[in-house]
VEXVEX-155781 format. One record per residue (C-alpha): x, y, z; residue in one letter. Coordinates in pm, whole numbers. Example, Ala and Ser with C-alpha at 12.3 -4.5 7.8 and 13.67 -1.06 7.14 Angstrom:
# VEXVEX-155781
- x_y_z_residu
- 1230_-450_780_A
- 1367_-106_714_S
//
This chain:
# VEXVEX-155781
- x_y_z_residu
- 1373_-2092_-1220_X
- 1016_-2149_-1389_X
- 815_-1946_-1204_X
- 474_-2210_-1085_X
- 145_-2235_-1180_X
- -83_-2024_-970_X
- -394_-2200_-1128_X
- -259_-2548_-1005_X
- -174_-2401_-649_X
- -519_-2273_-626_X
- -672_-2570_-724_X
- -502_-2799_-427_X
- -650_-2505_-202_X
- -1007_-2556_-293_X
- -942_-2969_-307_X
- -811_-2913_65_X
- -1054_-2706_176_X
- -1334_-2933_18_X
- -1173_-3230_212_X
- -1171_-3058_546_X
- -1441_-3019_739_X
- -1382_-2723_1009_X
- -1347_-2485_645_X
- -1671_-2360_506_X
- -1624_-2151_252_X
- -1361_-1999_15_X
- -1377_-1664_-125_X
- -1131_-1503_-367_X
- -1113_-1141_-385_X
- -779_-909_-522_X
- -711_-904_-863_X
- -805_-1221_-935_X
- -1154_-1222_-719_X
- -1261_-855_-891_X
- -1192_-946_-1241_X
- -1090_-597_-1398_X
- -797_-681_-1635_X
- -515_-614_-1372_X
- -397_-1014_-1323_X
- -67_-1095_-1442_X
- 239_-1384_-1414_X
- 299_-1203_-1025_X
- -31_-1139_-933_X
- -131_-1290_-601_X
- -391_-1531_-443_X
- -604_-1392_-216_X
- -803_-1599_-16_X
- -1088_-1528_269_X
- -1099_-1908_470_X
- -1407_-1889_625_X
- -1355_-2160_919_X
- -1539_-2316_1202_X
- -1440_-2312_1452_X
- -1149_-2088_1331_X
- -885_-2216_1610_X
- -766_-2523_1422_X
- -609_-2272_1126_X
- -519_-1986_1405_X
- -317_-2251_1633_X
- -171_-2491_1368_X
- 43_-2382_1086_X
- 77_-2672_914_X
- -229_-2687_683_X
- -96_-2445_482_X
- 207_-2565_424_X
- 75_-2900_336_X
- -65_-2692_-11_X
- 298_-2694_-147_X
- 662_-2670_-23_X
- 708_-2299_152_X
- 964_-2013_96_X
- 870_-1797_380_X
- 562_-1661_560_X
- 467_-1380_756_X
- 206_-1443_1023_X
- 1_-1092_1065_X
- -306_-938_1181_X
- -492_-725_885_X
- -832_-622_738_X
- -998_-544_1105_X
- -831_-797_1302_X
- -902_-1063_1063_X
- -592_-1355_1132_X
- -351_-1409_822_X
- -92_-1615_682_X
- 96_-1413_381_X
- 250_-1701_230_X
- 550_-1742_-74_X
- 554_-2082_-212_X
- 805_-2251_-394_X
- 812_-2120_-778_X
- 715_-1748_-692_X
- 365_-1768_-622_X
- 219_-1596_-320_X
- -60_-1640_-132_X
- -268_-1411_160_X
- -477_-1633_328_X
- -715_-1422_576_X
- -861_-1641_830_X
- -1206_-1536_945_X
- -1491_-1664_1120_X
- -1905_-1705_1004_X
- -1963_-1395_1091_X
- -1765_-1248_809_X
- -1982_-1325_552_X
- -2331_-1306_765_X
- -2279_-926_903_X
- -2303_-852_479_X
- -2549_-1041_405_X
- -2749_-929_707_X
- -2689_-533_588_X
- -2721_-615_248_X
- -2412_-381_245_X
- -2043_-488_109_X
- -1752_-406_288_X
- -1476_-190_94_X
- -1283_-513_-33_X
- -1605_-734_-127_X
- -1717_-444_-337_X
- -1432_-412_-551_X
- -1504_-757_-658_X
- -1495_-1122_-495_X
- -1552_-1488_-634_X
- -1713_-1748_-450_X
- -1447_-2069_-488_X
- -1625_-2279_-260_X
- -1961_-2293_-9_X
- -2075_-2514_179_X
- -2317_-2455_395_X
- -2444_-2191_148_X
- -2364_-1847_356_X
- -2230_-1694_87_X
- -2478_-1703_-131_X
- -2684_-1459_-85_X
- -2411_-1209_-86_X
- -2513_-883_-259_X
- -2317_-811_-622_X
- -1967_-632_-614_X
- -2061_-273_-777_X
- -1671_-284_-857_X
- -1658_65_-613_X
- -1320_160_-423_X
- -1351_297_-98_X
- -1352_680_-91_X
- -1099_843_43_X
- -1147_1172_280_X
- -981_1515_219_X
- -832_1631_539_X
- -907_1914_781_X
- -667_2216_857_X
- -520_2018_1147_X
- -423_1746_944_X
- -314_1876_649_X
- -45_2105_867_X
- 49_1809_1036_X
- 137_1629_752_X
- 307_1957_571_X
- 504_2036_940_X
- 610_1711_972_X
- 747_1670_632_X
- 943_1992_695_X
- 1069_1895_999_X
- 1202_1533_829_X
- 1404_1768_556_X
- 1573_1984_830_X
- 1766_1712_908_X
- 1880_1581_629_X
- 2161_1835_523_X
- 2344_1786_825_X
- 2347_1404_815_X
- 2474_1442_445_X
- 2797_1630_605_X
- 2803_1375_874_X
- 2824_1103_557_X
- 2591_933_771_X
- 2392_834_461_X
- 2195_514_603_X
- 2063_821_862_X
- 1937_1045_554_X
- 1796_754_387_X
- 1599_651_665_X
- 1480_1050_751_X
- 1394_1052_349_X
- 1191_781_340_X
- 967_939_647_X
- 932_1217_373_X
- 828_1014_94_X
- 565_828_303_X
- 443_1200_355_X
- 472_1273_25_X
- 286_972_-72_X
- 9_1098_143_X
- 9_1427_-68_X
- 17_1231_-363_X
- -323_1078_-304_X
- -497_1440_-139_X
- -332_1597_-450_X
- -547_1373_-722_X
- -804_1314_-517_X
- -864_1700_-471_X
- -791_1803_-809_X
- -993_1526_-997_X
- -1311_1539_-1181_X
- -1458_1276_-1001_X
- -1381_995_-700_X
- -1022_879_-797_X
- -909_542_-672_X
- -558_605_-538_X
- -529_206_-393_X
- -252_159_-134_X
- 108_204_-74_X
- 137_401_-447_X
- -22_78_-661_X
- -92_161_-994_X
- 32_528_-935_X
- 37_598_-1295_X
- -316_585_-1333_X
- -373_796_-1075_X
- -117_1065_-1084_X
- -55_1361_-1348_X
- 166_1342_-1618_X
- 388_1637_-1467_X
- 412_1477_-1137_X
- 485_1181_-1279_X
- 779_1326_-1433_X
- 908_1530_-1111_X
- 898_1167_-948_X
- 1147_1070_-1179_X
- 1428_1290_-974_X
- 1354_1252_-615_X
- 1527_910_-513_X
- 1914_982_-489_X
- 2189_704_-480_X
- 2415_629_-149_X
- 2651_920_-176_X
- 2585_1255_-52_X
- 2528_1434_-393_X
- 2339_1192_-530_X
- 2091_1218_-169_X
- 2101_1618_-192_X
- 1963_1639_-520_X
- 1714_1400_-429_X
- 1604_1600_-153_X
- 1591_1937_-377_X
- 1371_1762_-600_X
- 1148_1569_-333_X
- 1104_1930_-141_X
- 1005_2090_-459_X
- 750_1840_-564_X
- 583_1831_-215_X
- 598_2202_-200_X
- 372_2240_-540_X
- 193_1932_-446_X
- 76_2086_-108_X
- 21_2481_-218_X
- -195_2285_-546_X
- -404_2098_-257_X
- -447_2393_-25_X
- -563_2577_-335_X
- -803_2357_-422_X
- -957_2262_-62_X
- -943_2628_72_X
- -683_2498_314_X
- -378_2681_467_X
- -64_2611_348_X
- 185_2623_642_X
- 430_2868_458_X
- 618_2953_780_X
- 742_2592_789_X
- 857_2601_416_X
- 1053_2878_419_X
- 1212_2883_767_X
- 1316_2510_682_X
- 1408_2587_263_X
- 1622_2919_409_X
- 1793_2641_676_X
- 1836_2390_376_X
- 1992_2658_122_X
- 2297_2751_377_X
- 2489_2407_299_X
- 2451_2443_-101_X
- 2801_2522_-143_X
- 2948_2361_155_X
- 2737_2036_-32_X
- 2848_2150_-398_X
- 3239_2105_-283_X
- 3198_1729_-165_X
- 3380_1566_-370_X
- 3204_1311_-608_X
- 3140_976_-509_X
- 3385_809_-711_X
- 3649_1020_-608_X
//
């Protein structure tokens, strides 16, 4: 399958929007509104509608698919309650449509002040009534991100701990779909650590995006390696050296962020759960292998 033209797709937007009345402006923003370099064959479009009055895009679905023939789309609510239609069109190419209102674009201009997504960078597609154009300049800034407080930071180590308890005894079970689902609770904890981990130990403000994008700008070259080990296949000794190697990681991970934030590290957690863990090694160790 030839995978289609995003340039043409986004061209029938802006000739649809320019032909419809109730939409006032289009702004791009993503990778290909903010310009940096990081557009390629799967980027996406990502397109602000700005609509009056809004209802016509909110109650009928089929403008959108009269831009090209439709895969699948995800109605959602995202960016502070803005409406959106995450759409996949035919060829590959994939479009998030946020559906806002005037007042968008006039609360910036009125504070003069960007919010988080404008300021990484945006391009003004189309304007009508002229309300975007005295938009201030993207500064290309990421939002910062905050370093937590004790409470959190225990939270987020307790919880983690709590996740791994369970996994050994699922493994004997051979419940794996159970330990893959408890693992992946640790690895969106672990993720979290992840971003407190280079965020606290960097020289400066360190962008660490969403969901792990672009992690390997972010992230050290040793953790980078470690990450390498921590996702197991579906048998049980593939899943038990995965969670050896995702507890060790998040154990340095944590003890390097406490260090460097003056935070406690809840050790009690760690080693009443890692004592727990180490009782099944050998009951583990004489599964036999998966292929058995």
């Amino acid at each position: 399958m030839t995978i289609a033209d995003p340039d043409e797709l986004l061209a029938t937007i802006i000739a649809w929007a320019e032909a419809n009345a109730n939409v006032r402006a289009l702004i791009m923003t993503g990778s290909r509104g903010r310009g940096d370099g990081r557009v390629d064959e799967f980027s996406d479009i990502d397109i602000e509608i700005i609509a009056d009055p809004l209802e016509l895009l909110i109650d009928d679905d089929a403008w959108f698919r009269s831009l090209g023939r439709v895969w699948v789309h995800l109605p959602t609510i995202i960016r502070e309650r803005h409406e959106t239609r995450l759409v996949f069109y035919d060829g590959g190419v994939k479009v998030d449509f946020s559906l806002c209102g005037r007042e968008r674009v006039s609360a910036m201009v009125e504070s003069k002040t960007l919010d988080g997504l404008y300021e990484r960078g945006y391009r003004v597609l189309l304007d009508k009534d002229g309300i975007a154009a005295t938009l201030p300049a993207a500064t290309g800034a990421f939002p910062t991100k905050e370093l937590p407080g004790q409470a959190d930071f225990a939270a987020t180590v307790e919880e983690f701990w709590f996740e791994a308890a369970h996994i050994p005894r699922y493994i004997l079970r051979g419940e794996l779909w159970v330990v893959k689902f408890r693992d992946w609770t640790m690895k969106e904890l672990l993720l979290r650590m992840l971003e407190w981990h280079a965020i606290a130990r960097g020289d400066g403000p360190i962008d660490t995006w969403h969901i792990g994008t672009h992690m390997a700008a972010w992230v050290d070259d040793e953790t980078q390696r470690e990450l390498g080990a921590i996702f197991g296949a579906f048998d049980a000794r593939s899943s038990w050296t995965a969670l050896l190697a995702t507890t060790s990681l998040f154990r340095r991970l944590a003890t390097e962020t406490a260090a460097a934030t003056g935070l406690r590290y809840p050790i009690e957690a760690d080693e009443g759960v890692s004592g727990y863990i180490d009782t099944f090694r050998e009951r583990i160790d004489a599964l036999p292998p998966a292929d058995a």
